[in-house]
C-alpha angles and dihedrals in degrees: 000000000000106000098243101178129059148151121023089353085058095045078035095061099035086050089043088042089056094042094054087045099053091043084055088047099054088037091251084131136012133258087291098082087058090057096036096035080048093056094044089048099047092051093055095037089057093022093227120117117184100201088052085054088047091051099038099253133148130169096171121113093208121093119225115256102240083049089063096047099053087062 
């Protein structure tokens, strides 16, 4: 896995994950902000997103290393 997300996406999802999770935690929401407070979490955590890899995007300063090599 190539990190694809860095920098403030990646503060912007931990802090968006918690918050999910804790409105889960006090019933503000349903289940569903575990699962989806869990996901969010997750991207910024290991700083990957699928669904970034899947649409081309990449927010993360730093170059692949096979990227590096080639030049």
């Amino acid at each position: 896995m190539t990190a694809n997300v860095g920098g403030i996406d990646r503060v912007l999802r931990i802090a968006a994950g918690l918050v999910f999770i804790a409105l889960a935690a006090t019933n503000v929401v349903g289940m569903w902000g575990y699962i989806v407070g869990g996901i969010v979490l997750a991207t910024g955590v290991f700083r990957f997103c699928g669904a970034y890899t899947l649409l081309g995007i990449n927010t993360c300063p730093i170059k692949p290393a096979e990227e590096e090599h080639a030049h």
